[in-house]
Structure formats: structure tokens, C-alpha cells
N, C-alpha and C positions, 0 to 999 in steps of 0.2 A: 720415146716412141715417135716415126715417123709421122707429121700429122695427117698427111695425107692415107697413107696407106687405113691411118684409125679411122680414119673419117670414113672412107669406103665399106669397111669392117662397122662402123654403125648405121651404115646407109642398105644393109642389105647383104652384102656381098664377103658374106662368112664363109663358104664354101669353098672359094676360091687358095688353091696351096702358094699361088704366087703371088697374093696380096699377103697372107698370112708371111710367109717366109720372106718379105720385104720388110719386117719391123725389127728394126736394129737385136733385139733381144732373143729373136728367135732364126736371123739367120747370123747373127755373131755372136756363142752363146759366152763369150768370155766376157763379155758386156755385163750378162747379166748373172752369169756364173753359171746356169746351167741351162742348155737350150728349151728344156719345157715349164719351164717358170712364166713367160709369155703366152704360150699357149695353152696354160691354165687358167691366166688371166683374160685372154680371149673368148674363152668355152667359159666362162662367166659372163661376160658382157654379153655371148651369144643367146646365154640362158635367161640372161634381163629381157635381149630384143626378141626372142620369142616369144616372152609373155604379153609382150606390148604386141605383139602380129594376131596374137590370137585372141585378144581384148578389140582389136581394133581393123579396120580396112587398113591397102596398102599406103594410101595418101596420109592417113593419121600417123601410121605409122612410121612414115617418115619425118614426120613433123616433130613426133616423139623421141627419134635417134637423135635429132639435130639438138633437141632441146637438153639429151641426156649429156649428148659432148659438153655440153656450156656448162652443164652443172658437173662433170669431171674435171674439168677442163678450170673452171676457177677453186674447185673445192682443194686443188693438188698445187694451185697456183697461192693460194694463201697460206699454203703452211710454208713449201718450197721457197722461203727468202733468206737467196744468202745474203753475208753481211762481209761486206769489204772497204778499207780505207780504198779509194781511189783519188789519188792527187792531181790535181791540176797540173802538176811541174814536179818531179823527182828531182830535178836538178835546179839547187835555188842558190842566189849568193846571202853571206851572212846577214841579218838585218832585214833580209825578209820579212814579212807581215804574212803569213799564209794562214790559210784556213783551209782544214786538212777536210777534204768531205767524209762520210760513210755511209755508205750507200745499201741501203736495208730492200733487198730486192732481187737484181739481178747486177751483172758488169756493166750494164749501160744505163738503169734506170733505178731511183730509193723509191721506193711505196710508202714506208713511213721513216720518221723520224724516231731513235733511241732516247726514252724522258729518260732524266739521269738519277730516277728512283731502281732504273734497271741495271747503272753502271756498275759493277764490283771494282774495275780498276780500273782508271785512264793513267800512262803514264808517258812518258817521252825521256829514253834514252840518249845525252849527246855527249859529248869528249869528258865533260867533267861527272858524267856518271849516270843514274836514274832519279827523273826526278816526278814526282806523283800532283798529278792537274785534277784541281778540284772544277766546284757546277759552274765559275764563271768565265771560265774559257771553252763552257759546251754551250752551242747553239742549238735549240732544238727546233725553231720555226721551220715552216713550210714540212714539206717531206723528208728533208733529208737534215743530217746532223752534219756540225763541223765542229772540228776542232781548230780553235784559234793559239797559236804558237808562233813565236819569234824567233829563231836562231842567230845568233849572237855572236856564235865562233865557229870556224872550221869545220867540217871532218863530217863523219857519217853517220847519220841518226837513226832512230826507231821509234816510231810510235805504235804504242799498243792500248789495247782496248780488251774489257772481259767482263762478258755481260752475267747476269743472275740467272739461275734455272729457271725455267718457265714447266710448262705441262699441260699438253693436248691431248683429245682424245682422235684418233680418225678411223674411220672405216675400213673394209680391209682393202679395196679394192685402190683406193685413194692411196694406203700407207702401200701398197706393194707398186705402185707405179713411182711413187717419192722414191724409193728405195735403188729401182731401176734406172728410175732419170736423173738423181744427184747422186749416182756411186758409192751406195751400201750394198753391192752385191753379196757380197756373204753375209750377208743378213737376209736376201730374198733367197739364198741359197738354203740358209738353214729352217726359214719356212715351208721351202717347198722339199726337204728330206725329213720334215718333223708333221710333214701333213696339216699346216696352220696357215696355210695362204688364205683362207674364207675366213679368218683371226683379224677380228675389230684389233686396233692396238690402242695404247695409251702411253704417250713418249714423255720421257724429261730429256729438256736440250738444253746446253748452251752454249754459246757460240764467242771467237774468242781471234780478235783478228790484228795483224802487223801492217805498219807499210815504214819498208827503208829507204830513206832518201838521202840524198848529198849536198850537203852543203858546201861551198866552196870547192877547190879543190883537194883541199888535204884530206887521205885516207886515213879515219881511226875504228877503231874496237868496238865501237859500238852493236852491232851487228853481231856479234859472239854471245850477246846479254841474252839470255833465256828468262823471260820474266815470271815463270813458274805457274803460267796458268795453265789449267787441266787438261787443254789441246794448246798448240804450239807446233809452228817450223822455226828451224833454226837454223840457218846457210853453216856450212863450214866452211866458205871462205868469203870476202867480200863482194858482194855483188857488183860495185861500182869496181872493180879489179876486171870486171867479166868483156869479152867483143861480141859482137856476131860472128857466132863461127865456133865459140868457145861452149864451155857447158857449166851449169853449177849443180852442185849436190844442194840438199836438205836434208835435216835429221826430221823425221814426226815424232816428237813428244807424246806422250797422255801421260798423266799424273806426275809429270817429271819423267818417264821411260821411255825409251827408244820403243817403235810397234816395228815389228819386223810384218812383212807382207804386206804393209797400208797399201788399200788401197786412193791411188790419189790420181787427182783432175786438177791440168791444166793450162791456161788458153790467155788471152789478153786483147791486146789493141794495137796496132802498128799506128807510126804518126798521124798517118791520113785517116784514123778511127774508123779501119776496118778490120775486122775480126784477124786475132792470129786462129790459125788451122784446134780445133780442139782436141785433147789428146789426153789420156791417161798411161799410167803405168803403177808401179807396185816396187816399195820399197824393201831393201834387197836384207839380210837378214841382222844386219845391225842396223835398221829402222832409217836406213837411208834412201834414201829417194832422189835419181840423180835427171838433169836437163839439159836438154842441149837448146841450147841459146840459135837459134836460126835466123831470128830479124828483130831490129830495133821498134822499140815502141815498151810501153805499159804490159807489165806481168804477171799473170798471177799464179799463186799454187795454193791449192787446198783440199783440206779431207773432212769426211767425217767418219768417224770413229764411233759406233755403234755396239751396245751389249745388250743381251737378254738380260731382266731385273724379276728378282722373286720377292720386292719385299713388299707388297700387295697396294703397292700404291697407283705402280707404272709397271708394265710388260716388258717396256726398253726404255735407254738411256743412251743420249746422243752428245756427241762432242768435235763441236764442228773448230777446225782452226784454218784461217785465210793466213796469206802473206802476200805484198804485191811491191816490187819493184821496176825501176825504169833502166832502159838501156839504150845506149845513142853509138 
């Protein structure tokens, strides 16, 4: 959601159809699947700020908008962390000493560090096959984790990562905006045809992410390896094969299956660490999801994969998978 436009929409100026029809969700409804999913989420926040106008004068009342933003605004911010390898250098010669980051947050910043009572698999794919890194190549100080890795030979790597379920509860207002703003549209879709948007939720997630790098020059196979975790992208053809100009595919995984329709997000970093343009699309019906490569720098692609759950523990079940590679 645009923050500006929210901010206005908490400050008073609910009535207005051109502030309203400025929030990504409700003047692009393919965003968020369908156009009045926003503006049912709106006529909620509408019906919070009226209770607070009529408790209070207009100065309080403003004071009480500003204070609610802060408390949306961090409550959607602390569940809202993706998790992606982001490397320092994609392109490294053998012999390397790297320490791979992952960065538990957003693309540009970790908020915390991965303790490795969380990890289910750390592994790193290279010429002579997959090989599984136990707790003394994981760093956990400070905020962010690294993974510490040598490459030794040739050719083109993978490192992977796949963390344990966790389980949250949120709000509804909180989960329908998560839902809008990290690309589970049909999920906010099928709340708002099942009449469950004002629907507290209760999520299991886990989250489960790549980065291929290149070592030296020589092209190998590593990149084909599917390491069988419960979300997964998997290139169909080598990334470090790819130009500017060129495109690559992904397959999205869940359970080992291709998802046909995923919806998926994604954006990076050009050399100079500013933002590539952000972009989704929707993999086509054999679970492929294809890219066109427009400018060099830092990649990423990722989805989350979401279901309704009836086995009385959790509502939904979320399965988030990154990949990110480099291009020059």
C-alpha cells in the first residue's frame, strides 16, 4: 500500500475516491486479486478512526491516527521478513574464502540473525556434488548469518538453506495487508469471496532459500540440483549462460511439484545498489515462471505459497522459497 496515500486515509481524509483509488490494491486489482479487497480493508480502518473521532476532539484524534499507523505499520513489519542469501560477489575465483550473508528482513537489510536450532538443512552444491554444512560454518552474531564456504574447484554452485516451521498468530487486519504487500493474492482473494477478511489468522511458515554463484570460469550442473525442500526454484537452464538482454525460466516447486499459476515477485540490485524496477508475474501451467534479464547486477525471484489448513492447530500454512543470482 502506497504509504503516503495510508497516511492521508489515517489522517482524516476517508472520503476522498482519489486518495482511495491511489492505493496500489484498489486501483490495480490484479495486485491484489480483486479490486474491493482494499477497500474493505479501508472501511475497517475507517470504522477504527471513527471510533477514535467520537471518543475524542479533532487534535487527539489526530494524534491517535499517527500513533495507529506506527502500530500497523511495525506490527506487519515484524512478521513481513523475507529471508534471502545475498552475496557479496556472485562471481568469485576458486580458493575463495567467502562468507555467504542471509539476510532475515528485507533485500537491503537482516533484522535478525538464523540460531541454527532453526536450521533443517544447510547445504552447498559444487562439481563434485552436494555436500551437507553443519553449526561450525554458520555464523550467527550480530543480525545477520553467514555462511562460511571455500570453493576449491571450478564451475557453478548452489547454496541452500531450509529453516523449521514456526507458528504465528496475527490479526486480521495485519494478515490481510501481509497477504497484499508480500504476493499471496489468492489468498486475500479467497478471504474476501468466503467473507473472512475481519478473520484473526494463525499461520505455520517456513521459509527456504538459494543463491547460485560461479566460481571460476567453467560451467557445470550444479544449478539443475533440486534439493527437495518443501518450496524451491529451480532455473532450467544456467544462469551464468544468461546476458542482459537474454531471459531465464524457473520452475516453483512445493513438495517436490511444479505449482502452475504461482504467483511470484521479482526485483534486485543493479551494481551501483540501486533498485532493479519491482515486478511480478505468474507461472505459466507447467509451474514455470520465465524472466527477462534487462540489467546487470544482484537477482532475486521468489514466492510464497500459501493454503488454507483445517487441522485445528493453524488456519494457513505458508511456504516461502528465494533464489538469487548475479549477472554482469
Amino acid at each position: 500500500m502506497r504509504k503516503t496515500a495510508f497516511a492521508r486515509l489515517m489522517l482524516g481524509a476517508r472520503t476522498d475516491p482519489a486518495i482511495v483509488a491511489s492505493i496500489p490494491c484498489v486501483r490495480k486489482p490484479g495486485l491484489c486479486g480483486v479490486a474491493r479487497v482494499n477497500r474493505g480493508y479501508v472501511a475497517g480502518v475507517e470504522r477504527y478512526l471513527s471510533a477514535f473521532q467520537t471518543l475524542a476532539p479533532m487534535r487527539p484524534y489526530r494524534t491517535l491516527s499517527l500513533s495507529l499507523i506506527a502500530v500497523v505499520t511495525t506490527a506487519t513489519a515484524l512478521h513481513a521478513h523475507d529471508l534471502f542469501f545475498r552475496l557479496r560477489a556472485y562471481f568469485v575465483a576458486p580458493g575463495t574464502a567467502m562468507r555467504l550473508p542471509v539476510l532475515n528482513g528485507t533485500f537491503s537489510k537482516s533484522e535478525n540473525s538464523i540460531s541454527w536450532d532453526r536450521v533443517r538443512d544447510l547445504s552447498v552444491v559444487g562439481p563434485a556434488g552436494r555436500a551437507s554444512i553443519d553449526s561450525a560454518a554458520w555464523d550467527t552474531r550480530g543480525d545477520t548469518s553467514f555462511l562460511a564456504y571455500t570453493p576449491t574447484v571450478a564451475g557453478t554452485h548452489v547454496a541452500g538453506l531450509s529453516t523449521r516451521p514456526r507458528e504465528l498468530d496475527e490479526k486480521a487486519a495485519d494478515f490481510n495487508k501481509y497477504l497484499a504487500d508480500d504476493g499471496v493474492p489468492d489468498i486475500l482473494a479467497l478471504r474476501t469471496r468466503t467473507g473472512t477478511l475481519t478473520s484473526n489468522a494463525r499461520e505455520r511458515y517456513q521459509k527456504h532459500v538459494k543463491a547460485i554463484f560461479q566460481v571460476g570460469d567453467a560451467r557445470t550442473d550444479g544449478w539443475r540440483t533440486a534439493l527437495g525442500y518443501p518450496a524451491e526454484l529451480v532455473p532450467t537452464s544456467n544462469p551464468y549462460d544468461v546476458k542482459v538482454g537474454g531471459s531465464l525460466a524457473f520452475r516453483c516447486l512445493v513438495d517436490g511439484t511444479p505449482v502452475p499459476n504461482q504467483y511470484v515477485m521479482i526485483g534486485g540490485r543493479r551494481p551501483d545498489d540501486t533498485r532493479l524496477p519491482a515486478r511480478h508475474a505468474r507461472c505459466d501451467k507447467q509451474g514455470v515462471v520465465h524472466v527477462n534479464i534487462d540489467a546487470a547486477g544482484i537477482w532475486y525471484v521468489k514466492f510464497i505459497h500459501m493454503t488454507p489448513v483445517t487441522d485445528g492447530a493453524v488456519t494457513f500454512e505458508s511456504k516461502w522459497a528465494s533464489l538469487t543470482f548475479g549477472v554482469r
